[in-house]
C-alpha positions in Angstrom: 0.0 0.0 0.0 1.2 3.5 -0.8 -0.4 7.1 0.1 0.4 10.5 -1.4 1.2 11.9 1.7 4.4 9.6 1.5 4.7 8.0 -1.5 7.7 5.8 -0.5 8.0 2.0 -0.1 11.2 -0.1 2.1 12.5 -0.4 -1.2 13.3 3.6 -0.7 14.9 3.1 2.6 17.2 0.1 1.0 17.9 2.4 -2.1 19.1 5.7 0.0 20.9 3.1 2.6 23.3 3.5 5.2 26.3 5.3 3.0 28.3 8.1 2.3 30.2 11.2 4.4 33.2 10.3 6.3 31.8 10.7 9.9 32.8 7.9 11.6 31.2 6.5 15.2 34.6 5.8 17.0 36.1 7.8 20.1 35.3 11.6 19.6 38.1 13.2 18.0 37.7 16.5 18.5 38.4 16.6 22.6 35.8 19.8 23.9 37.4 22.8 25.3 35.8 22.2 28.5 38.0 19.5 29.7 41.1 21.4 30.0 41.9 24.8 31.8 39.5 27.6 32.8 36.9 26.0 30.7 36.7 23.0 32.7 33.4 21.7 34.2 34.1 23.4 37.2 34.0 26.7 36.0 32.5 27.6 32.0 30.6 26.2 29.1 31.1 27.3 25.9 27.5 27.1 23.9 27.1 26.9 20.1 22.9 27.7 19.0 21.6 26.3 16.6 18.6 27.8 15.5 17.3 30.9 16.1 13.9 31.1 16.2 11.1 31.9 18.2 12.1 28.8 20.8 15.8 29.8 20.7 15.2 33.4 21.4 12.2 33.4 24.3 13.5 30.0 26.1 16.4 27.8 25.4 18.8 31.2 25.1 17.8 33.1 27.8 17.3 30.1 29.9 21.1 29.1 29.3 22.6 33.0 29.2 21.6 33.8 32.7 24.2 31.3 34.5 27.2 32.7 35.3 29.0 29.2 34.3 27.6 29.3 30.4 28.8 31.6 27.5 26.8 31.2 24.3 29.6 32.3 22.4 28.2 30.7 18.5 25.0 31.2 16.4 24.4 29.2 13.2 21.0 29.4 10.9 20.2 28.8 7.3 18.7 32.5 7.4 21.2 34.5 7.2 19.1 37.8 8.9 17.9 34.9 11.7 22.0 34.3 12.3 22.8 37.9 12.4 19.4 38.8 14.5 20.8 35.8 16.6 24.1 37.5 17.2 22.9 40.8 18.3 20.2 39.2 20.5 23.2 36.9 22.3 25.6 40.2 22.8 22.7 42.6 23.7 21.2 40.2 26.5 24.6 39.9 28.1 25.1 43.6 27.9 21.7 44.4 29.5 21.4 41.4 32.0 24.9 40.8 32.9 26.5 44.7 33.1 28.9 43.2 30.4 30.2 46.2 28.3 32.4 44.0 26.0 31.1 40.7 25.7 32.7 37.7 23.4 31.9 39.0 20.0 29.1 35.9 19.0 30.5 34.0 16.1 28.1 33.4 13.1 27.7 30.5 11.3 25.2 29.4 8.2 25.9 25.5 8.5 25.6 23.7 11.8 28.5 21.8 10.5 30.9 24.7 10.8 29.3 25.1 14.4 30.1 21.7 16.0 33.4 21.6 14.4 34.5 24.7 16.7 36.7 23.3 19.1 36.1 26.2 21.6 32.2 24.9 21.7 31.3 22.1 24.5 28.0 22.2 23.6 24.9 22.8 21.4 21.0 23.5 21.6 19.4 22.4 18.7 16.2 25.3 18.5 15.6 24.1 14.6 12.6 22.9 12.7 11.4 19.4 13.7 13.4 17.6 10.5 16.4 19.0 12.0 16.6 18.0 15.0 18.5 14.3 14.5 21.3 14.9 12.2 22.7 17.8 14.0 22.6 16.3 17.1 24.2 12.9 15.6 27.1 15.4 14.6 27.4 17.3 17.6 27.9 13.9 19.2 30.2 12.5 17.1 32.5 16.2 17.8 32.5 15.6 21.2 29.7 17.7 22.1 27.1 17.5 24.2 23.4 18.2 23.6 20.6 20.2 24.0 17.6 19.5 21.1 14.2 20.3 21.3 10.8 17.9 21.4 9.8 16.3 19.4 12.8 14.4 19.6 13.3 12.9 15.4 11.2 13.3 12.2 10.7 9.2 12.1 11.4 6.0 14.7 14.4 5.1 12.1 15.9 8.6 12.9 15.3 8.2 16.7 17.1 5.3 17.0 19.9 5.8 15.7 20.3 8.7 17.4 19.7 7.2 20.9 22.6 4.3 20.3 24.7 7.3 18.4 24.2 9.3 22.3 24.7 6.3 24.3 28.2 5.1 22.4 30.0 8.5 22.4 29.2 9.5 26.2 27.4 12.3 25.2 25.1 14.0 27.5 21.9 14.8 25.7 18.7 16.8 27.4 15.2 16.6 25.4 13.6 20.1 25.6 10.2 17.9 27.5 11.1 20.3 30.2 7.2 19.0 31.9 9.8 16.7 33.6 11.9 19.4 35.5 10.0 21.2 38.9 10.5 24.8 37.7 8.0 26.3 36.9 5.5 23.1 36.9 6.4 20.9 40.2 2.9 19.6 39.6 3.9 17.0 36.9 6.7 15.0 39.1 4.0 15.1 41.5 1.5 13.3 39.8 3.2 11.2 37.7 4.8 10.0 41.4 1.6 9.6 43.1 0.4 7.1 40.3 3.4 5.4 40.3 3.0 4.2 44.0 -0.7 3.1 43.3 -2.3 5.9 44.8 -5.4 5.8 42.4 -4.9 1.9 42.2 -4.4 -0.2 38.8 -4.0 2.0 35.9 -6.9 1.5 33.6 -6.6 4.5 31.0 -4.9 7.4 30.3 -6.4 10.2 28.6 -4.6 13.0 26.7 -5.6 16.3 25.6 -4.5 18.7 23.2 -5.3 21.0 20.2 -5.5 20.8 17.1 -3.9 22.9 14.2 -7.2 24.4 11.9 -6.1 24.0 7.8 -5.0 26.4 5.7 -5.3 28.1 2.0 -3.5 27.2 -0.8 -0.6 29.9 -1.1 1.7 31.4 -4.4 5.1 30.2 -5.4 7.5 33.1 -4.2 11.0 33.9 -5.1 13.0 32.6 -2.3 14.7 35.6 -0.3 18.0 36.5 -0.7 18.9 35.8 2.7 17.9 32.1 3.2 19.8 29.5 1.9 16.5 27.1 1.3 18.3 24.2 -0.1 20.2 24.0 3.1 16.6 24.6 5.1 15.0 21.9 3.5 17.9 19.5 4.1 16.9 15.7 3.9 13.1 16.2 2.9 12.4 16.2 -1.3 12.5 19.6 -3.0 9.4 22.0 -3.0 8.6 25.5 -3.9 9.1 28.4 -1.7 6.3 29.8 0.0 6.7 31.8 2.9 3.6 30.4 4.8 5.6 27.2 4.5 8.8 27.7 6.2 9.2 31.3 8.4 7.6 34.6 8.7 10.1 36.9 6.9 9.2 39.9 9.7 9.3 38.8 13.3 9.2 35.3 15.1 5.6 34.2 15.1 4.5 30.7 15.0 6.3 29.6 12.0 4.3 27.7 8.7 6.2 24.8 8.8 4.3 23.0 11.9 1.5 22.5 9.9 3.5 20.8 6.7 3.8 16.6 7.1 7.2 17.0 5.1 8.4 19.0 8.3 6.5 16.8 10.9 3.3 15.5 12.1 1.6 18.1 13.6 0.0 18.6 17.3 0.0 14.5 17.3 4.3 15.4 18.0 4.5 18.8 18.9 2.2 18.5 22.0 1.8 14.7 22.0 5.7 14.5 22.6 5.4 16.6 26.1 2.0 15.0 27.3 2.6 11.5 25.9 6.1 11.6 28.1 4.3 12.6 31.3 2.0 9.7 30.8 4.6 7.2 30.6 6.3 8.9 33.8 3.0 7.8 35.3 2.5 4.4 33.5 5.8 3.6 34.1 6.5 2.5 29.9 9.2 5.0 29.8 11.1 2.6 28.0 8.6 0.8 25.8 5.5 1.6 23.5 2.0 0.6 22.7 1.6 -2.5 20.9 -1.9 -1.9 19.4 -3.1 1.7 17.3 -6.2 2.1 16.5 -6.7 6.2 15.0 -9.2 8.0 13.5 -8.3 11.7 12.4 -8.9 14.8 9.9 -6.5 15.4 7.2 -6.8 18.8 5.2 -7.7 18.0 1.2 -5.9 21.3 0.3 -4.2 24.5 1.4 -0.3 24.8 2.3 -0.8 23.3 5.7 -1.6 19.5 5.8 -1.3 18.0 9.3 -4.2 16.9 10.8 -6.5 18.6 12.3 -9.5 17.0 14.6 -7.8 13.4 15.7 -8.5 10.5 17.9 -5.6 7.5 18.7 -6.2 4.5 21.3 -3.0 2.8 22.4 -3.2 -0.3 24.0 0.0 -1.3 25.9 1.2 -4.7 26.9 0.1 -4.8 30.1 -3.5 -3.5 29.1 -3.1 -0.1 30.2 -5.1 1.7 26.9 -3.7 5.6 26.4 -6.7 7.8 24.8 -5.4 11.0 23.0 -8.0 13.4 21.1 -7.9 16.9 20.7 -11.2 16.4 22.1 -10.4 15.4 25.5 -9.2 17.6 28.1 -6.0 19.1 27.9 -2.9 17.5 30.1 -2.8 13.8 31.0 -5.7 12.3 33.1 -4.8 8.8 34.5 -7.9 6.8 35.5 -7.2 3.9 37.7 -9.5 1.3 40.0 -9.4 3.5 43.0 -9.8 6.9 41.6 -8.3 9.5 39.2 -5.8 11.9 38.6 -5.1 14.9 36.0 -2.1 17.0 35.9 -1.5 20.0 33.1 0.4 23.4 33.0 -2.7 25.3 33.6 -3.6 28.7 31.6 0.4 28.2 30.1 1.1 28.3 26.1 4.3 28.3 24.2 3.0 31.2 22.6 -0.6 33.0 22.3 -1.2 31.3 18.8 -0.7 27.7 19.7 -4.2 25.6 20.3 -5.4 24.3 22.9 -8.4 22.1 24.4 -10.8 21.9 27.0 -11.2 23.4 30.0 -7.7 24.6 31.5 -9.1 24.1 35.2 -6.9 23.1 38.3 -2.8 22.5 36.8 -3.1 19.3 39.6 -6.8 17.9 40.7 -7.7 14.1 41.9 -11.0 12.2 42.5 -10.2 12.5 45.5 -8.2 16.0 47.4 -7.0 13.5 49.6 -4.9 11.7 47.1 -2.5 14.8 46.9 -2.0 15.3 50.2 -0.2 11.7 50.6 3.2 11.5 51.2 5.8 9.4 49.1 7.1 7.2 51.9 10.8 6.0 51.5 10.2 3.1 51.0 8.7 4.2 48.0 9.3 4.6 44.4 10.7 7.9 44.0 11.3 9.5 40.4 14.4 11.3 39.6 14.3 14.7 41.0 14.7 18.0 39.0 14.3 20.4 41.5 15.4 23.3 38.4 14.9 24.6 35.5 15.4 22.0 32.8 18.0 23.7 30.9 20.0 23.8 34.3 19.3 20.3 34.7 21.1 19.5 31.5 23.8 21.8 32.5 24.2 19.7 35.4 24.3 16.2 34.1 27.2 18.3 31.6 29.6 18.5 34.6 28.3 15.5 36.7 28.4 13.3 33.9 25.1 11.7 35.0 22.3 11.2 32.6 19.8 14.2 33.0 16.0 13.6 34.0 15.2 14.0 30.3 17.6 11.7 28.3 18.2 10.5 24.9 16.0 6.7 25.2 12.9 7.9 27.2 12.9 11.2 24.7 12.7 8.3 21.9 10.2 6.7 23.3 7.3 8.7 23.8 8.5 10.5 20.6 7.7 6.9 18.6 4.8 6.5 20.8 3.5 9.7 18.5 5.0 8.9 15.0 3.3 5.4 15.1 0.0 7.4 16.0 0.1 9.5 13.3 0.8 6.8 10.6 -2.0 5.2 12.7 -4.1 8.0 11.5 -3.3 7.9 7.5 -5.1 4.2 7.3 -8.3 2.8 9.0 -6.9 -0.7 10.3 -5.5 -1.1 13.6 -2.0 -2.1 13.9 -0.1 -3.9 15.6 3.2 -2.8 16.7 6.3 -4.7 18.9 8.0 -2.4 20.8 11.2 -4.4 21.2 12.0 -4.9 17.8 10.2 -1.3 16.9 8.6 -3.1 14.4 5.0 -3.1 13.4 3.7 -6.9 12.6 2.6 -8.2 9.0 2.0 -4.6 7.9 4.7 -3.3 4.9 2.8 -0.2 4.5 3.1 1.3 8.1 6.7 -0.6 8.3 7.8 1.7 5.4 6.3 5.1 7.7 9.0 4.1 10.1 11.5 5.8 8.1 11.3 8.3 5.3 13.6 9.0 2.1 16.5 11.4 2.7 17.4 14.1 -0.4 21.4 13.6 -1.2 23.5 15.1 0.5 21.7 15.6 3.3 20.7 13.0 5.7 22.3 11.0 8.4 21.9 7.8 6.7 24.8 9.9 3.8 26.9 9.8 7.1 29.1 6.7 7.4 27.8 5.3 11.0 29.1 2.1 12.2 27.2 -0.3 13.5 26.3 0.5 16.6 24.3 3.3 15.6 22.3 0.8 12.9 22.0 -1.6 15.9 18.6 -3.0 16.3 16.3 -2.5 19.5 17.4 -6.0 21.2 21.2 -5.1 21.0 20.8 -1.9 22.5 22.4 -0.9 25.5 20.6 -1.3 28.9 18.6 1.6 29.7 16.3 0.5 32.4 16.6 1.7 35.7 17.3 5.4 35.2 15.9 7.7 37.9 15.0 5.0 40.2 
């Protein structure tokens, strides 16, 4: 079976294998600037962005500038008045936050791959568009550098994977922006996902997730592509297309950009919500490490107009265990987990990323139960108690840097709930239920949604064009052992 939205077979994936660049998976060879002299752990990191857009500039930036042990000292971005807006936006905040007259003059790249080749850079944030979130990072690992990338964490289940062996081989620390997990500003999430955890509302029966949908849009010209974006480079892996600006970025400010609402970029709300409230109902069902192994969807797919991602949608996930996770834009927004002694629902309350992204339902309490006395228990020590961020999460990650220790949000559970979401939406494109095993991250007897696992990549970008060994091709079963963290 083959769909226009995709139009691409296993065939593809064999065809555009595994070959190419001459990145290699051994032993970093760049060694970061931090492990030697007044860089060291103890005292600065050096920061590269890359990215700047909306994201970047009102929360992974400023939440990194304002600690006296960072410098972001490198900006990188395909738009080249995005890199330079970048630059002044790095040297002004330090000038008017930090009293600092003459701060590092920023350094300004186009290509990420000029960034993470800087040897004075022990770190990244990757703030880019959702089909560029796994090759840089791969790269940035394979430099020596650590990482920061935002949610959703990969474009497809293929790309995730490698990834998470790619982080786990090198040593690399690696934070997923699902910053739901850290306790400032939302302490309410730990909470609840704790509380269910040591059976306070009994056996897990369901889980409900809510969250908006994005409405469809008109069709829109072909424009000439502006002078100051290199849009071959923007594209990167995904097949060719006409500029339209509606598509990518707003030319003029940092709105909510086009390109969440194109399937070549991603998936929609299904990902870009579903990855921070799908992950806080794994913290509670305790399946941070596995996946559902029945899809059942339903959902709304735009028949024209620019923006194609779905809009009204409903996916039922049945796990192993029998524990069924409900998501619809028509249910309540946050995670509700219904169990045989009671409920409870946790969500961020009036909070958006910005004024123009949906949302669902009722806002109501950010932390309520069937019962008030449910969250006034006490976690006992005896008790299961879930790793701890008492701080912001980009702190957290700057933590783990120096510690060494993984950080709440790592590389494998980031994967997980991401997948958790890809398989939902190619759940949505066909009316049969599906059948997926999470171990071998395969689905069963079904070619058509086996070939949605992965998507073609456009020469020469692409990490598959990267010449990873084989540890970062390795199947599920000869991973390495992830189970246990923050217990």
């Amino acid at each position: 079976m083959k769909d226009k939205k995709y139009g691409h077979t296993r065939r593809d994936f064999i065809k555009t294998g595994l070959t190419g660049l001459a990145f290699t998976l051994a032993a970093p060879t760049i060694v970061p600037s931090s492990v030697f002299g007044k860089n060291s752990p103890g005292n600065r990191i050096n920061i590269g962005q890359i990215g700047f857009g909306r994201i970047a500039r009102s929360h992974d930036l400023p939440e990194c500038m304002r600690h006296d042990d960072v410098q972001v000292m490198a900006v990188c971005d395909p738009d080249r008045r995005r890199m330079k807006d970048g630059k002044a936006f790095i040297e002004n905040w330090y000038r008017e936050n930090k009293g600092q007259r003459n701060p590092v003059n920023v350094k300004t790249y186009e290509h990420y791959r000029d960034l993470v080749n800087d040897p004075e850079i022990d770190a990244v944030i990757v703030s880019t568009p959702d089909h560029w979130h796994v090759q840089p990072a791969i790269e940035a690992a394979l430099a020596g550098k650590d990482v920061y990338v935002q949610k959703p964490l990969s474009l497809t289940v293929e790309g995730g994977r490698v990834l998470s062996n790619i982080i786990h081989s090198t040593g690399s620390i690696l934070q997923v922006g699902s910053q739901q997990r850290s306790m400032d500003p939302w302490p309410q999430f730990h909470r609840a996902a704790e509380l269910v955890r040591n059976g306070r509302i009994g056996d897990i029966q369901e889980v409900l997730v809510g969250f908006g949908a994005d409405p469809s849009g008109e069709e829109q010209p072909r424009m000439e592509v502006p002078s100051n974006l290199n849009y071959d480079l923007w594209l990167g892996s995904t097949p060719e297309i006409p500029y339209t600006e509606k598509r990518v970025h707003p030319e003029e400010g940092y709105g909510r950009p086009g390109w969440l609402r194109v399937e070549q970029f991603g998936a929609g709300m299904i990902t870009g919500w579903g990855a921070h409230h799908v992950d806080t109902a794994h913290w509670g069902m305790g399946t941070e490490y596995t996946g559902p192994v029945e899809i059942e969807a339903d959902a709304t797919f735009p028949q024209s107009g620019v923006w194609d991602v779905h809009t009204d949608f409903h996916v039922r996930n049945k796990y192993a265990n029998g524990m069924i996770m409900d998501i619809s834009n028509k249910n309540d927004q946050g995670v509700r987990w219904v169990g045989t002694d009671g409920w409870i629902s946790v969500k961020r309350g009036p909070a958006q990323v910005t004024a123009s992204d949906p949302s669902s339902g009722d806002q109501g309490k950010s932390l309520n139960a069937s019962d008030p006395k449910i969250l006034e228990s006490e976690i006992g020590p005896d008790e299961m108690h879930l790793y701890r961020s008492d701080m912001e999460h980009h702190r957290n990650w700057l933590d783990s840097i120096k510690s060494r220790k993984q950080p709440v949000a790592p590389v494998e559970i980031g994967h997980r709930s991401c997948s958790t979401c890809l398989i939902s939406h190619i759940a949505m494109h066909t009316d049969k239920k599906l059948h997926f095993d999470p171990d071998r991250e395969q689905f069963k007897n079904n070619d058509w949604a086996n070939a949605r696992l992965a998507r073609p990549q456009r020469y020469p970008y692409g990490f598959r064009f990267l010449n990873l060994s084989s540890a970062a091709k390795a199947k599920p079963s000869q991973k390495y052992p992830f189970m246990g963290h923050g217990k």
